[in-house]
Legacy VTK file of the C-alpha trace (Angstrom):
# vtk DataFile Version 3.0
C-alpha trace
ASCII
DATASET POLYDATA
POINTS 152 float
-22.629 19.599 33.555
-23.266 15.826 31.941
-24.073 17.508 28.409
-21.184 20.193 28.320
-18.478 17.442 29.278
-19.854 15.141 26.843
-20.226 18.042 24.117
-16.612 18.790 24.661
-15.255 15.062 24.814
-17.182 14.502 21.148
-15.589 17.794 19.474
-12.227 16.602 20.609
-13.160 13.261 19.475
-14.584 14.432 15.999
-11.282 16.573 15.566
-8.945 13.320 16.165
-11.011 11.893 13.619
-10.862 14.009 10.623
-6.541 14.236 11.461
-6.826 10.324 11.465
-8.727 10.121 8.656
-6.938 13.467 6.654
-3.865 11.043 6.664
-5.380 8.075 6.159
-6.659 9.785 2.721
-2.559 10.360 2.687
-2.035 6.811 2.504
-4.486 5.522 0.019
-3.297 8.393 -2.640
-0.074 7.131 -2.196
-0.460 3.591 -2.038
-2.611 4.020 -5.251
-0.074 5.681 -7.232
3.255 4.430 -5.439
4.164 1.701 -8.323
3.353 3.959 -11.001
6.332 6.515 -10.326
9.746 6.273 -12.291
11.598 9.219 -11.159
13.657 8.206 -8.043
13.593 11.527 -6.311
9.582 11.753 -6.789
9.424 8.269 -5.499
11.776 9.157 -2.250
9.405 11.991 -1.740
6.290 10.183 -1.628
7.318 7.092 0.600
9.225 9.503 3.111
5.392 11.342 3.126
3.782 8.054 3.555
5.810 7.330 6.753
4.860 10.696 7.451
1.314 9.764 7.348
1.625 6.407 9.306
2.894 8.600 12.297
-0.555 11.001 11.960
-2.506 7.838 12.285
-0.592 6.404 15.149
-0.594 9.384 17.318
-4.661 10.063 16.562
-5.407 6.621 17.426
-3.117 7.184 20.557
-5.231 10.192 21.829
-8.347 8.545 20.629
-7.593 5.133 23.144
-6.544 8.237 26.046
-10.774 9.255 25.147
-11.745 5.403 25.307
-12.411 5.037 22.175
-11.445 3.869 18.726
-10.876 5.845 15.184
-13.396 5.810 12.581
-12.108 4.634 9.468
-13.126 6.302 6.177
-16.121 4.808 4.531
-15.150 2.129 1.805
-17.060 3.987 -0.699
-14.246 6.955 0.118
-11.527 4.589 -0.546
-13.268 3.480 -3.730
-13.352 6.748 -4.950
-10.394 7.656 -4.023
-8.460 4.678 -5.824
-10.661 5.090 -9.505
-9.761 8.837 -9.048
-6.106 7.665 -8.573
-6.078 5.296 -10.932
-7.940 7.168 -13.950
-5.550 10.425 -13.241
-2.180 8.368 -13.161
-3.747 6.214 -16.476
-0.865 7.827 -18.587
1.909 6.923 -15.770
3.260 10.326 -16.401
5.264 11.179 -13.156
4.086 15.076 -13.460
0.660 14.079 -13.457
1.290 11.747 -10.286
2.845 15.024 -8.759
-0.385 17.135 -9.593
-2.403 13.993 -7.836
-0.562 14.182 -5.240
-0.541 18.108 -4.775
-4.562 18.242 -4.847
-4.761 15.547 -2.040
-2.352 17.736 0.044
-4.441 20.881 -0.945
-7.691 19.259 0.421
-5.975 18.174 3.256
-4.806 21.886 4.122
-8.512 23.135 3.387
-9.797 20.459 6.117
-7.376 20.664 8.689
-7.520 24.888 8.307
-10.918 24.638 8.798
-11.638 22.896 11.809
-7.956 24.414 13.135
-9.895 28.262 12.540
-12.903 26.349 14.747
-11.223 24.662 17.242
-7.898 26.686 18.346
-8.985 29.039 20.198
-11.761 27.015 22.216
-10.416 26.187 25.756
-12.279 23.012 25.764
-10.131 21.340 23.089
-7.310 19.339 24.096
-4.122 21.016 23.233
-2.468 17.508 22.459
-5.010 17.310 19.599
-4.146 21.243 18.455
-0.907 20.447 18.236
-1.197 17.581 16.345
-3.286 19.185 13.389
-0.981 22.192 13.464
1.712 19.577 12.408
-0.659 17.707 10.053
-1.374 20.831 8.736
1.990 22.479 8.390
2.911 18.726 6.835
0.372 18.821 3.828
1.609 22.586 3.216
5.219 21.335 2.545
4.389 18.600 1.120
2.730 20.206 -1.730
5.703 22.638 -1.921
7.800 19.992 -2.180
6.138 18.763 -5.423
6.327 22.030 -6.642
9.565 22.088 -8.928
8.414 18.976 -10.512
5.631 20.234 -12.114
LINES 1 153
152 0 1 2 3 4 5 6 7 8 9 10 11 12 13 14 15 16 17 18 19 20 21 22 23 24 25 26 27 28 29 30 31 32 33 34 35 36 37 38 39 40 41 42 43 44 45 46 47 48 49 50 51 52 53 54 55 56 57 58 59 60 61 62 63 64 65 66 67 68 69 70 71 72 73 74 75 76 77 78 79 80 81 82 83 84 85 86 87 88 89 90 91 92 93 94 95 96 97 98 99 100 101 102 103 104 105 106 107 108 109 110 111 112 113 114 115 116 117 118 119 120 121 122 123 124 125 126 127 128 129 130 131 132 133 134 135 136 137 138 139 140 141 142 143 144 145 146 147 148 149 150 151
């Protein structure tokens, strides 16, 4: 009895995890290329998703404290990667290649959260706080790479 409650407290745990750390990926590809936009409207866009992204992380580490425990952050060699990636896409400062930056981070972020959403939905054991939360994570990176979309 131990082992399944423990099983099912780390899968919810591991979930909360990859939504904390999905939009914690949000806020580094944004913070990397936020000073580099000149188009007002693309620039709106991107710091309303950013405050978009703050919420994600305050409501996993919410849950996360409710499971007694902490989030993990993404490994500094992530963050690394993910500013040179950043910065040697956005090298040009051209705002449509900021916009295709910002679309593939959103895309990867769909992939993830789909996944473990396809793995995790219909198991009873899963919290349906946590659910709920990657369904709006996940319907969240899906409009915000259609909102990019007519500035390509």
């Amino acid at each position: 009895m131990g082992e399944f409650f423990m099983k099912e407290k780390n899968d919810n745990i591991e979930f909360l995890n990859l939504i904390y750390q999905n939009a914690q990926m949000g806020l580094i590809g944004i913070d990397a290329v936020l000073d580099k936009v000149e188009d007002q409207e693309i620039l709106k866009i991107i710091k309303e998703q950013h405050k978009e992204y703050e919420k994600f992380c305050r409501d996993a580490k919410k849950i996360l404290f409710k499971y007694g425990t902490k989030e993990e952050e993404i490994s500094g060699l992530q963050k690394l990667s993910s500013k040179i990636m950043s910065e040697m896409m956005t090298f040009n400062k051209e705002d449509k290649n900021i916009v295709k930056l910002m679309m593939e981070g959103n895309e990867k972020g769909v992939i993830a959260i789909k996944e473990k959403l396809n793995m995790y939905e219909s198991d009873p054991n899963i919290d349906p706080e946590i659910i709920e939360l990657a369904r709006k994570l996940y319907a969240t990176e899906e409009h915000n790479r259609e909102e990019f979309e007519s500035y390509l």
